[in-house]
VEXKERO-523037 format. One record per residue (C-alpha): residue number from 1; residue in three letters; chain; x, y, z. Coordinates in Angstrom, 2 decimals. Example, Ala and Ser with C-alpha at 12.3 -4.5 7.8 and 13.67 -1.06 7.14 Angstrom:
REM VEXKERO-523037
<1, "ALA", "A", <12.30, -4.50, 7.80>>
<2, "SER", "A", <13.67, -1.06, 7.14>>
//
This chain:
REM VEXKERO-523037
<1, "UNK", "A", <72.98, 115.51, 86.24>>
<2, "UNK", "A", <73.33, 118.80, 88.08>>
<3, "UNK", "A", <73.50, 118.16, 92.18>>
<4, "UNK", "A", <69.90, 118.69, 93.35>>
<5, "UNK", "A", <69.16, 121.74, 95.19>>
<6, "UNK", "A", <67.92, 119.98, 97.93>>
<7, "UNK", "A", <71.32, 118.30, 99.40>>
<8, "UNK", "A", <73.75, 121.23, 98.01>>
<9, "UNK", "A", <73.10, 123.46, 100.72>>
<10, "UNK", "A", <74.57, 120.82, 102.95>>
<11, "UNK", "A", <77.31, 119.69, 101.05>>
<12, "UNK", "A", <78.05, 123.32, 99.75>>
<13, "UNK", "A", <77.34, 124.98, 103.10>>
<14, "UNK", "A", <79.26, 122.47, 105.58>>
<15, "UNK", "A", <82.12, 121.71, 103.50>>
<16, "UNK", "A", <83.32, 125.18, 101.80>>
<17, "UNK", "A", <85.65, 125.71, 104.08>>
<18, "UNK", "A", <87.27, 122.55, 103.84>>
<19, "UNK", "A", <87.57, 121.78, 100.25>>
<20, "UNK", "A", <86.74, 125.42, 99.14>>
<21, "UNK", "A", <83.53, 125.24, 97.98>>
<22, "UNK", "A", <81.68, 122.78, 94.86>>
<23, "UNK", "A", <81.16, 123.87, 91.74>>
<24, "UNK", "A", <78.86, 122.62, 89.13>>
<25, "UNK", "A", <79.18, 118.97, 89.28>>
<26, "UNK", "A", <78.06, 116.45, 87.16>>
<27, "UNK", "A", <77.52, 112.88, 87.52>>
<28, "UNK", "A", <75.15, 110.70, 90.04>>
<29, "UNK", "A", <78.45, 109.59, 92.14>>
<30, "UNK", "A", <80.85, 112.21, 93.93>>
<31, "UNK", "A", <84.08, 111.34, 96.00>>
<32, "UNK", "A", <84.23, 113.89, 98.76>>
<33, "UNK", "A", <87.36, 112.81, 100.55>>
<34, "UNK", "A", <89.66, 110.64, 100.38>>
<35, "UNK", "A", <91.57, 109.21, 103.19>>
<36, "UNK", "A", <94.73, 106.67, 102.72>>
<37, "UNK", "A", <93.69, 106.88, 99.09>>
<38, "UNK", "A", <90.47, 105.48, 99.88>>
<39, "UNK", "A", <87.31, 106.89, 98.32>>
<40, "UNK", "A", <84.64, 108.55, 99.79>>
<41, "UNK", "A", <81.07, 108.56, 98.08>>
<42, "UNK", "A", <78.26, 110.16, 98.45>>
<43, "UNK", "A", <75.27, 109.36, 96.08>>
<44, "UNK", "A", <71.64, 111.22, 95.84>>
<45, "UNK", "A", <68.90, 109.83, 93.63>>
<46, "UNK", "A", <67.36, 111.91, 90.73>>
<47, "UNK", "A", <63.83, 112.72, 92.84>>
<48, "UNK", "A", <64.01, 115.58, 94.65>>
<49, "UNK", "A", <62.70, 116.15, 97.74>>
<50, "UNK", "A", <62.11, 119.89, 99.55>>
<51, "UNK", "A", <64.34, 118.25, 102.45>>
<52, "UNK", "A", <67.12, 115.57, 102.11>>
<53, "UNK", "A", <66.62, 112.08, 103.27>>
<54, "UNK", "A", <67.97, 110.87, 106.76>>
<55, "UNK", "A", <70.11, 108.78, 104.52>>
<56, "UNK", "A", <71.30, 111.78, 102.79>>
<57, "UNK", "A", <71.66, 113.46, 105.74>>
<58, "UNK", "A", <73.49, 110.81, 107.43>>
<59, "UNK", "A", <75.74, 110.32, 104.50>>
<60, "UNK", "A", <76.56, 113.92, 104.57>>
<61, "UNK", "A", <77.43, 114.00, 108.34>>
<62, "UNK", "A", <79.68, 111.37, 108.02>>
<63, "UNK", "A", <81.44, 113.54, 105.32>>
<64, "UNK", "A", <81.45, 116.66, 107.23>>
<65, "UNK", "A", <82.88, 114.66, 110.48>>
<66, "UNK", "A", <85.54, 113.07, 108.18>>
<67, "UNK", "A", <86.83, 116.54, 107.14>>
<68, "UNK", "A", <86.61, 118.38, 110.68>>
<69, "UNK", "A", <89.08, 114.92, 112.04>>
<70, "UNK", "A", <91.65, 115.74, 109.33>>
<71, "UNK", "A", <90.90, 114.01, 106.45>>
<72, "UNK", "A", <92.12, 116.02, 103.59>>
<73, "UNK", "A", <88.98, 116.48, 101.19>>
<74, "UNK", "A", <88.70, 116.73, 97.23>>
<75, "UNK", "A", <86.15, 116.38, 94.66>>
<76, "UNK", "A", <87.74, 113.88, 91.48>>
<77, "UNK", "A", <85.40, 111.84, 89.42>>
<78, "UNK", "A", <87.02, 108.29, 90.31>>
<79, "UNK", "A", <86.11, 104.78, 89.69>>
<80, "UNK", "A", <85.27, 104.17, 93.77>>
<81, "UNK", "A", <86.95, 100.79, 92.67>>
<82, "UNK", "A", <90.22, 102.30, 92.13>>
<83, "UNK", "A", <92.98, 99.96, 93.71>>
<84, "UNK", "A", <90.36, 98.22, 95.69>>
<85, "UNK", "A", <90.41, 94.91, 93.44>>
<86, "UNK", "A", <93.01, 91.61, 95.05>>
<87, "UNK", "A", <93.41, 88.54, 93.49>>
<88, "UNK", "A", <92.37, 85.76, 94.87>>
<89, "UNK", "A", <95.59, 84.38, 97.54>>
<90, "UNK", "A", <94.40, 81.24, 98.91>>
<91, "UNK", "A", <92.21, 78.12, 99.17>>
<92, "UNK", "A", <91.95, 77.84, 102.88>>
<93, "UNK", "A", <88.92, 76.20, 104.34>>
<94, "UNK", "A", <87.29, 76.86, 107.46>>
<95, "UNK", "A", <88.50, 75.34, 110.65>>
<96, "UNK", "A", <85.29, 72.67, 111.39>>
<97, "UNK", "A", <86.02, 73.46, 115.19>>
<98, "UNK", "A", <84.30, 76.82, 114.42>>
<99, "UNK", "A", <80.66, 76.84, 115.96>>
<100, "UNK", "A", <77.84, 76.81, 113.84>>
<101, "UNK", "A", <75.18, 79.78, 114.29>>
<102, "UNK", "A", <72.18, 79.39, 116.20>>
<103, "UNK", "A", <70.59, 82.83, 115.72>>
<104, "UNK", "A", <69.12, 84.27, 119.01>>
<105, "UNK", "A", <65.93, 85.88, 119.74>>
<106, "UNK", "A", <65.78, 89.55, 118.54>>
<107, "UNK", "A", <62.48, 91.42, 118.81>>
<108, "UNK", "A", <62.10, 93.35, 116.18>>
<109, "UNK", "A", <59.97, 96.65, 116.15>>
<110, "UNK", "A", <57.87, 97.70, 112.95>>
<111, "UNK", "A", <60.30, 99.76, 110.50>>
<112, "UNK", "A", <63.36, 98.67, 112.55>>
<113, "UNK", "A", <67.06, 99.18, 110.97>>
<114, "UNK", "A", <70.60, 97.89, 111.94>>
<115, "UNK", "A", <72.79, 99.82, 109.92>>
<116, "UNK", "A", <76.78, 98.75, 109.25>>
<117, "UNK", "A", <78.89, 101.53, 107.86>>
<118, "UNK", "A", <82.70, 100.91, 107.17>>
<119, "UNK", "A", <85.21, 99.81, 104.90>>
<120, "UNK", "A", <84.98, 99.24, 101.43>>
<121, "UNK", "A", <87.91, 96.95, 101.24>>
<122, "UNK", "A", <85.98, 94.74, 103.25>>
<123, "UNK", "A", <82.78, 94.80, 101.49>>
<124, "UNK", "A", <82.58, 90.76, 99.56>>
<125, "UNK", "A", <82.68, 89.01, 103.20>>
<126, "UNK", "A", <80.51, 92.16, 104.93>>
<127, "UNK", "A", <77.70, 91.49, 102.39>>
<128, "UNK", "A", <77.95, 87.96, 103.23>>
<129, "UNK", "A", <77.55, 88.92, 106.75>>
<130, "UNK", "A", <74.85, 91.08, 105.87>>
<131, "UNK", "A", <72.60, 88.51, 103.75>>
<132, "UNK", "A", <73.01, 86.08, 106.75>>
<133, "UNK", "A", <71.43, 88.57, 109.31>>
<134, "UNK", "A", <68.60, 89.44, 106.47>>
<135, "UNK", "A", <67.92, 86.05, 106.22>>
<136, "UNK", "A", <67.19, 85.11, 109.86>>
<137, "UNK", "A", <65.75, 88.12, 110.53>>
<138, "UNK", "A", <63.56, 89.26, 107.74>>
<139, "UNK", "A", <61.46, 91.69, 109.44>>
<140, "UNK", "A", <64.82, 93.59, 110.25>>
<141, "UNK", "A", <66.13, 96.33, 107.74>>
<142, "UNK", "A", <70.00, 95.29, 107.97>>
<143, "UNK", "A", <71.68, 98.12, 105.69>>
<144, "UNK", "A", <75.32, 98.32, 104.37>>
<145, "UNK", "A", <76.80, 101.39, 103.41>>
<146, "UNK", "A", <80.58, 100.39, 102.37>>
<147, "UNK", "A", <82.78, 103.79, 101.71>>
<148, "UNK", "A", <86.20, 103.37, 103.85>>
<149, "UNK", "A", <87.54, 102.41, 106.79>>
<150, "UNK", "A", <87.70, 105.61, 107.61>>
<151, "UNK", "A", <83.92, 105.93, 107.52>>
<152, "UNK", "A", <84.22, 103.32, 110.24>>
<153, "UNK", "A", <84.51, 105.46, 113.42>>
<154, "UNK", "A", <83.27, 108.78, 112.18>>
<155, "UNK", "A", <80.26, 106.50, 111.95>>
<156, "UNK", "A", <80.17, 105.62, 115.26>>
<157, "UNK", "A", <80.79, 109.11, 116.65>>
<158, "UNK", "A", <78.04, 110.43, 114.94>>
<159, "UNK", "A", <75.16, 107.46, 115.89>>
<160, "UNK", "A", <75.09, 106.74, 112.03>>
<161, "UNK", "A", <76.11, 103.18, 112.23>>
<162, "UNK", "A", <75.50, 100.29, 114.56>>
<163, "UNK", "A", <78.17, 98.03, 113.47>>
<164, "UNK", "A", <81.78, 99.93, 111.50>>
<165, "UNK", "A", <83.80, 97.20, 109.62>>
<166, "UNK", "A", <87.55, 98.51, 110.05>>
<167, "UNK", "A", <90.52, 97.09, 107.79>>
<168, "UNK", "A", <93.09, 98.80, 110.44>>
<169, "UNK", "A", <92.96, 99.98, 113.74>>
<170, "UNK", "A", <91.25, 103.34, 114.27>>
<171, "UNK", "A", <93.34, 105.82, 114.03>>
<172, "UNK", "A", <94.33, 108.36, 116.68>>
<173, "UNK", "A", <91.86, 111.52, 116.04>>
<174, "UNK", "A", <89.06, 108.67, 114.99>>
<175, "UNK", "A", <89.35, 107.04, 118.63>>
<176, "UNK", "A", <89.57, 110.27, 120.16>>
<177, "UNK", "A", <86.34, 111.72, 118.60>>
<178, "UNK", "A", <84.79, 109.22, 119.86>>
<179, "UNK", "A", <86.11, 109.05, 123.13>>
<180, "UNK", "A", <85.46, 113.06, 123.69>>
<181, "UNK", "A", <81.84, 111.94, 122.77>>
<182, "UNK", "A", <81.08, 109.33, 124.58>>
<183, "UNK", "A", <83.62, 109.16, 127.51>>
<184, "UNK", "A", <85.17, 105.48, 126.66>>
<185, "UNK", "A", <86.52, 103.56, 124.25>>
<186, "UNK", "A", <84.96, 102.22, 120.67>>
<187, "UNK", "A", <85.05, 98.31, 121.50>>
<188, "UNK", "A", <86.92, 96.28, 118.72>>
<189, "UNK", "A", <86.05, 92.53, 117.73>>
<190, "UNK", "A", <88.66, 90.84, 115.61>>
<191, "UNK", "A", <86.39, 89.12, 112.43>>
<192, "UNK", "A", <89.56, 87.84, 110.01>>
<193, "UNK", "A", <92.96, 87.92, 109.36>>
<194, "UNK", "A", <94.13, 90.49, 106.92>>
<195, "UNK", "A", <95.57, 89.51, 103.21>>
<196, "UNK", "A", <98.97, 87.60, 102.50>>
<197, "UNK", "A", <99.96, 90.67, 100.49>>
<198, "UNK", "A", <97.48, 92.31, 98.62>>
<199, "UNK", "A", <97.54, 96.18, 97.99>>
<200, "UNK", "A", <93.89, 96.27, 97.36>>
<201, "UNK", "A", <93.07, 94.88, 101.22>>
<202, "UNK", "A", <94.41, 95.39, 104.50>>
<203, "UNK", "A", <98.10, 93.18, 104.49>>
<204, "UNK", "A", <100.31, 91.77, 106.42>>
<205, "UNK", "A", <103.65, 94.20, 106.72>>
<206, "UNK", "A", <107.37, 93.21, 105.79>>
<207, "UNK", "A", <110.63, 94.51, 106.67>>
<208, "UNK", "A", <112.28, 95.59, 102.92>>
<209, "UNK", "A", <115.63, 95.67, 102.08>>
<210, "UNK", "A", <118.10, 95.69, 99.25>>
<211, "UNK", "A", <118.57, 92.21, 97.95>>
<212, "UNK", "A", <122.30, 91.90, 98.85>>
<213, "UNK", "A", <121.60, 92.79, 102.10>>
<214, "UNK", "A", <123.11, 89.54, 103.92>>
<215, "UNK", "A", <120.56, 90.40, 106.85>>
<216, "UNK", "A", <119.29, 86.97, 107.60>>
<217, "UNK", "A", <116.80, 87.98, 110.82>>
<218, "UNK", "A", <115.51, 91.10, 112.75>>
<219, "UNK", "A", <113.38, 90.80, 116.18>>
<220, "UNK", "A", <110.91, 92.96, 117.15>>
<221, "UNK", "A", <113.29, 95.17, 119.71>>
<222, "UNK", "A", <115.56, 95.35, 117.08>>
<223, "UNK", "A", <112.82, 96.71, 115.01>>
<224, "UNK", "A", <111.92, 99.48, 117.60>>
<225, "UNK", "A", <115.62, 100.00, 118.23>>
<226, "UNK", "A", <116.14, 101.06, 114.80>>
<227, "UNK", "A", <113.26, 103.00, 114.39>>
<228, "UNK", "A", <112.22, 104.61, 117.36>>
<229, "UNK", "A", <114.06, 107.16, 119.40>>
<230, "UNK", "A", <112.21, 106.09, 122.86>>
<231, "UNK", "A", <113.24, 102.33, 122.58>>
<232, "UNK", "A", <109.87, 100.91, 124.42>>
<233, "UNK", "A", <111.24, 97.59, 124.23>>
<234, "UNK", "A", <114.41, 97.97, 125.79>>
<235, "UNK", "A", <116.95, 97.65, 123.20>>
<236, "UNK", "A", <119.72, 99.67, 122.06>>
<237, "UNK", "A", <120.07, 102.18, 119.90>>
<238, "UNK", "A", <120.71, 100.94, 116.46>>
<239, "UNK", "A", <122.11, 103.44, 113.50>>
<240, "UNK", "A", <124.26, 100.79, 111.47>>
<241, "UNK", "A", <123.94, 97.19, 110.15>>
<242, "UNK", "A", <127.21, 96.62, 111.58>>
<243, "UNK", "A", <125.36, 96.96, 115.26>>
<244, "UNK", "A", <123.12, 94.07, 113.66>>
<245, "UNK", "A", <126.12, 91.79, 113.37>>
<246, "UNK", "A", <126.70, 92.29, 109.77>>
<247, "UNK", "A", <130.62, 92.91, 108.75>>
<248, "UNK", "A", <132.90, 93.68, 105.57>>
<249, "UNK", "A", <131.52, 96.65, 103.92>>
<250, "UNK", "A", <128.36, 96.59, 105.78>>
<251, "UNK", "A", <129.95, 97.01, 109.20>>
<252, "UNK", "A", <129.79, 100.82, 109.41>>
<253, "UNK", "A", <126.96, 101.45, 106.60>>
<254, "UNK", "A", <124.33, 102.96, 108.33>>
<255, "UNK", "A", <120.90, 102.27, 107.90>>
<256, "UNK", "A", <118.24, 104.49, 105.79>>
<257, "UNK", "A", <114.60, 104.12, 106.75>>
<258, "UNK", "A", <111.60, 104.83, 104.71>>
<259, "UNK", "A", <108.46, 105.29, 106.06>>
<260, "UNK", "A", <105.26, 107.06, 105.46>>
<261, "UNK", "A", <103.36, 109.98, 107.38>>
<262, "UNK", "A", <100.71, 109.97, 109.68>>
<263, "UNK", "A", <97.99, 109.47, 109.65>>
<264, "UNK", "A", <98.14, 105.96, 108.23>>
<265, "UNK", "A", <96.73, 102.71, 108.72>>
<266, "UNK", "A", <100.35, 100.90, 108.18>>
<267, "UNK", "A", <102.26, 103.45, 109.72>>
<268, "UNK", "A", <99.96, 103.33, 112.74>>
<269, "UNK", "A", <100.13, 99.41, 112.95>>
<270, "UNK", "A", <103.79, 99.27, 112.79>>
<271, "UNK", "A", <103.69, 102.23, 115.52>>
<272, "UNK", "A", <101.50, 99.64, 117.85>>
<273, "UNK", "A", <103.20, 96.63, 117.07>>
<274, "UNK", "A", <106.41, 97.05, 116.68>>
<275, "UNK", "A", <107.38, 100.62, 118.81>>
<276, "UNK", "A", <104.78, 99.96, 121.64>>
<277, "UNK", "A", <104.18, 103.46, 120.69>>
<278, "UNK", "A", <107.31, 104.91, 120.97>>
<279, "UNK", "A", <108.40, 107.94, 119.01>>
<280, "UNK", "A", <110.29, 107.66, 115.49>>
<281, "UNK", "A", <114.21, 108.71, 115.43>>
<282, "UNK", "A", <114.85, 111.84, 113.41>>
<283, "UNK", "A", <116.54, 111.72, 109.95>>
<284, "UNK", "A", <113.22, 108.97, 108.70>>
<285, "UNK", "A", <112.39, 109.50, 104.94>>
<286, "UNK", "A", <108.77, 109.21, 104.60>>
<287, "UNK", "A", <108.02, 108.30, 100.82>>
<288, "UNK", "A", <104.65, 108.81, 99.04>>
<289, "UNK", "A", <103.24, 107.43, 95.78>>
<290, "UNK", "A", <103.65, 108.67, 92.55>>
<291, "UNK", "A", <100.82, 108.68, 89.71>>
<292, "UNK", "A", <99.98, 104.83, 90.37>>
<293, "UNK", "A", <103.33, 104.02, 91.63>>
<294, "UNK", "A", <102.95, 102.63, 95.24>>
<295, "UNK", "A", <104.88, 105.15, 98.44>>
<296, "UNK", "A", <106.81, 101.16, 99.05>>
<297, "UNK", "A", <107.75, 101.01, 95.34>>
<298, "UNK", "A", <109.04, 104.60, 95.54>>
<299, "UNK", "A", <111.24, 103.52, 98.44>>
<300, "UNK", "A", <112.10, 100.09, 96.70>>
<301, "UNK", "A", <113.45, 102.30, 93.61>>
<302, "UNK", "A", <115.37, 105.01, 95.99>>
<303, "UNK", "A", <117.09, 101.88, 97.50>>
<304, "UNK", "A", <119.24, 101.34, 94.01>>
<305, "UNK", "A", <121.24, 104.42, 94.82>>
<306, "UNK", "A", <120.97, 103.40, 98.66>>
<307, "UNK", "A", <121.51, 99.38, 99.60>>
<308, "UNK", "A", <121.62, 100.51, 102.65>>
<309, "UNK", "A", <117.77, 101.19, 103.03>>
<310, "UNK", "A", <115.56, 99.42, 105.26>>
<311, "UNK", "A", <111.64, 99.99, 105.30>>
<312, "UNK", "A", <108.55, 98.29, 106.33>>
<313, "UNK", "A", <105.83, 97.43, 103.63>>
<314, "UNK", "A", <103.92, 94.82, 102.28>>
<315, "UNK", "A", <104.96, 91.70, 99.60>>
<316, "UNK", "A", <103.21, 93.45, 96.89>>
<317, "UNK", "A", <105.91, 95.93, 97.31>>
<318, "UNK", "A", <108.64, 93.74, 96.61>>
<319, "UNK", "A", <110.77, 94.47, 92.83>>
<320, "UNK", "A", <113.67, 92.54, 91.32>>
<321, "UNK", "A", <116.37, 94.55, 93.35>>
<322, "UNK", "A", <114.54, 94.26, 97.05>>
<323, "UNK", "A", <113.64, 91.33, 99.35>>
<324, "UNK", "A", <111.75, 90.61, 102.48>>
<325, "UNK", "A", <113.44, 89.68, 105.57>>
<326, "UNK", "A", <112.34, 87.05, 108.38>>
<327, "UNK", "A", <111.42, 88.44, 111.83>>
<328, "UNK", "A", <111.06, 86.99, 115.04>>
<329, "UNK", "A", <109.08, 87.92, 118.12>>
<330, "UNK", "A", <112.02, 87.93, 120.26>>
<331, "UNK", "A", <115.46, 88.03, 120.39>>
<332, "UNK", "A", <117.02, 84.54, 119.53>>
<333, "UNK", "A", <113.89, 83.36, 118.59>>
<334, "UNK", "A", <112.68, 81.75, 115.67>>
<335, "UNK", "A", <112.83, 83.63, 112.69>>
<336, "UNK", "A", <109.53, 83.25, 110.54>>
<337, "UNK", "A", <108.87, 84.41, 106.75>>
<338, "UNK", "A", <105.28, 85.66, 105.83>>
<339, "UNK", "A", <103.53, 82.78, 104.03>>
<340, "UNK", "A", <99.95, 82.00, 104.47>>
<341, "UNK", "A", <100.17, 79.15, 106.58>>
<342, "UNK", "A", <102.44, 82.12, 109.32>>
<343, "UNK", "A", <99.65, 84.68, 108.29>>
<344, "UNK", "A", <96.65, 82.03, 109.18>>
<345, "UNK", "A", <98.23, 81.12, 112.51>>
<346, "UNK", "A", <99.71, 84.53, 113.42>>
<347, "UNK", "A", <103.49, 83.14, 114.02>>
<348, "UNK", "A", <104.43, 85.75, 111.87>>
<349, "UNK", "A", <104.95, 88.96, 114.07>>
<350, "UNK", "A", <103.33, 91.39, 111.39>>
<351, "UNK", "A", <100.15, 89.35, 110.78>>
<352, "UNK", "A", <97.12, 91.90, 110.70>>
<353, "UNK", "A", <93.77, 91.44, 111.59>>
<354, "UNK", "A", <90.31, 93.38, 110.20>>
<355, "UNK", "A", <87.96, 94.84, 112.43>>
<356, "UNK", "A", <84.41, 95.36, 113.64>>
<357, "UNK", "A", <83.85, 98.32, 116.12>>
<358, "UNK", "A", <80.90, 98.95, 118.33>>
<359, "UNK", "A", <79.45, 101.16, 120.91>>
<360, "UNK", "A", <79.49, 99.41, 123.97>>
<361, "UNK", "A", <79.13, 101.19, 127.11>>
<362, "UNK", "A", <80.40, 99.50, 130.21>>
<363, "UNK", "A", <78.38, 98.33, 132.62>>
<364, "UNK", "A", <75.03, 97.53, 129.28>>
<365, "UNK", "A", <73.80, 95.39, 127.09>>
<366, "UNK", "A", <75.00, 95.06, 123.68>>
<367, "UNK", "A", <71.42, 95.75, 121.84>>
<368, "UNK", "A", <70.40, 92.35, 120.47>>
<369, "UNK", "A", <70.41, 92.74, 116.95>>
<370, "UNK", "A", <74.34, 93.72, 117.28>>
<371, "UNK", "A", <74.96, 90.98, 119.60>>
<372, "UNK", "A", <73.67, 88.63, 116.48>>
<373, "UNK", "A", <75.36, 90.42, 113.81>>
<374, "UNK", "A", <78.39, 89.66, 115.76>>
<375, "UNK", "A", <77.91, 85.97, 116.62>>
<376, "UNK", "A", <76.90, 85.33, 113.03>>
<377, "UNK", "A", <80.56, 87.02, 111.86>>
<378, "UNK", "A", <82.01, 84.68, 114.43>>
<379, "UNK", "A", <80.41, 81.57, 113.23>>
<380, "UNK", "A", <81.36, 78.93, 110.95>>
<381, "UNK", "A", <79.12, 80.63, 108.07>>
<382, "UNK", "A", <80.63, 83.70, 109.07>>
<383, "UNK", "A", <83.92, 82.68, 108.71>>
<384, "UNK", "A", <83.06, 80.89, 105.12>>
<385, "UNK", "A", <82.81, 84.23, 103.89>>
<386, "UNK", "A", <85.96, 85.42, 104.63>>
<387, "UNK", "A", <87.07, 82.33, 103.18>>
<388, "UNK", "A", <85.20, 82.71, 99.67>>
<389, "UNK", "A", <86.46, 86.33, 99.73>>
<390, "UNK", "A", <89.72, 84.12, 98.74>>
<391, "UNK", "A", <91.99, 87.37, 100.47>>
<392, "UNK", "A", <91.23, 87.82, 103.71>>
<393, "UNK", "A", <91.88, 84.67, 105.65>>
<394, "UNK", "A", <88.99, 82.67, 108.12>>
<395, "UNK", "A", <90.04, 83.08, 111.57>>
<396, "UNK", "A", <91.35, 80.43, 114.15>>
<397, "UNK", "A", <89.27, 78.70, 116.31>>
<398, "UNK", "A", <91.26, 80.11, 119.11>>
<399, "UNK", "A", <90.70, 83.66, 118.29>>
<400, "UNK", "A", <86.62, 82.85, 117.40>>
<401, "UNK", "A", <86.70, 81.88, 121.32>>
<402, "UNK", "A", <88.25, 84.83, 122.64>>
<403, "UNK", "A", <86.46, 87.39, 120.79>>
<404, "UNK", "A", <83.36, 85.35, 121.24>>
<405, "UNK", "A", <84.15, 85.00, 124.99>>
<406, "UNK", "A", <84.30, 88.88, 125.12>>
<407, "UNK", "A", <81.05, 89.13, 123.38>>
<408, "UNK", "A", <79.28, 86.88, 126.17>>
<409, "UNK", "A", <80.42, 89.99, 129.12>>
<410, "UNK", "A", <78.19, 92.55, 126.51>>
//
């Protein structure tokens, strides 16, 4: 099927000069962009119309905002799938202290929508979300367009979305957009913990090394110390394993990091967490993926010729000749592996969470119907399905109150 005439004036028109122009294209699904590997779709249906559709207009919008923060755009007829499926990681059950939803009043106008626009690696448990707000509140139109995180804050910039499921934090230009816009800050609400180690969802991150490295630990200063050339935390500056403590051969080898360029949802974590936002060291090799071959599993395989190496990446990464190496949150303290059970409870210093953003201004009202969405992800339902989405993990009671807490000032 040939792209209607109606919409290729605005995909053609707007996008040109980004991805040089469309030429005859033929199926009913189209990836526009793609952004950490992540698919962007855009689908018409086979009526034609003299105008497009708000949807279709919105859909292309979010495109053309996607391009203008960065996002290098292509056109490839992809499975929107691709690297998207996890296997199921745990069997955890939902803490009972969660509270139980009580949905609120929300007063509903004729033809009224609440539309949620994000990421498509969080789509299972956002459906869930969505079929619970449906449910208690049938006279609302709850839609759910699930592309990419990165369709997340463009979303919000543009006044497409009400709610933007996240499976990182958003990333530098994506804030900023927003915050030329609108003058403040997107507001975040944590809604589960990311996977043990899946590459198809948002993951915890490892430290990687060689597996005769005899590092036992690393803290989070040591971390920044050996990546970062600002040192937020107040370390040292660390070039060798020998200036880790280790000795023999190892005492004056120095250390090789991997790492991947931003803009990136891991590389932008690790900058947050771990460098307080510091600046990275010179001399860093940044690694990408080959064919289907992960950027980690490139590094893993450079780190044969170098046993020196040291990156940070995720357990899927791990092969025969690498291993993962504890970390603790400060130094001398206890040294934790990633498992589930340091994942679930966060005692692991690279636990991730996932992400719904909003547009709250300071000083309002969250609108009602996004107050509700919220409470119901925060609920026990809520929670149960993260926990049937058998990857991302329910959150803890603890962090339900917080975010909850936070929720009750909107």
């Amino acid at each position: 099927m040939l792209m209607p005439r109606s919409l290729a004036p605005y995909v053609i028109g707007r996008m040109r000069s980004v991805i040089g122009g469309i030429g005859p294209v033929r199926d009913a699904m189209y990836c526009l962009a793609r952004s950490e590997g992540f698919p962007w779709m855009i689908t018409w249906e086979r009526k034609v119309s003299s105008r497009p559709s708000a949807r279709r207009r919105r859909i292309v919008a979010l495109a053309t905002t996607a391009a203008a923060l960065g996002v290098s755009a292509t056109i490839a007829l992809q499975p929107a799938d691709a690297l998207k499926y996890a296997k199921r990681e745990h069997n955890l059950k939902v803490d009972p202290r969660t509270p139980v939803w009580a949905p609120g009043p929300v007063d509903v106008q004729p033809e009224e929508e609440l539309h949620v626009v994000g990421a498509d690696v969080m789509d299972e448990m956002t459906l869930g979300w969505v079929k619970m707000m449906r449910k208690a509140y049938p006279r609302l139109s709850v839609t759910m367009e699930a592309r990419a995180s990165g369709s997340g804050g463009p979303g919000l910039t543009n006044e497409i979305s009400d709610l933007a499921p996240v499976g990182r934090e958003l990333l530098p230009a994506e804030a900023q957009a927003f915050r030329d816009k609108f003058g403040y800050d997107a507001t975040p609400f944590r809604v589960a913990t990311g996977s043990v180690g899946s590459l198809g969802k948002p993951a915890a991150s490892i430290i990687m090394v060689d597996k005769d490295n005899p590092i036992k630990c690393l803290s989070m200063q040591q971390l920044d110390s050996i990546y970062s050339s600002t040192r937020n935390r107040g370390g040292p500056d660390i070039t060798t394993w020998g200036q880790l403590g280790l000795t023999g051969a190892w005492v004056n080898r120095p250390i090789h990091l991997y790492g991947l360029k931003a803009p990136n949802g891991i590389e932008w974590y690790f900058k947050i967490q771990v460098m307080k936002m510091g600046n990275y060291r010179d001399g860093i090799q940044f690694t990408k993926g080959k064919g289907f071959e992960h950027a980690f599993n490139v590094a893993a395989d450079d780190m044969k010729a170098r046993p020196g190496g040291l990156t940070y990446a995720l357990l899927a990464n791990i092969t025969p000749n690498t291993r993962a190496v504890a970390l603790s949150e400060t130094n001398g303290g206890k040294c934790v592996y990633p498992t589930t059970q340091t994942i679930y409870d966060h005692s692991y210093p690279l636990s991730r969470y996932v992400y719904i953003y909003v547009n709250h201004r300071p000083g309002t009202r969250l609108p009602a119907k996004v107050k509700e969405f919220l409470k119901a992800v925060l609920s026990r339902e809520g929670q149960q399905q993260v926990a049937d989405d058998g990857v991302y993990i329910p959150l803890q009671p603890s962090v339900v109150k917080e975010e909850l807490a936070k929720l009750d000032t909107m």
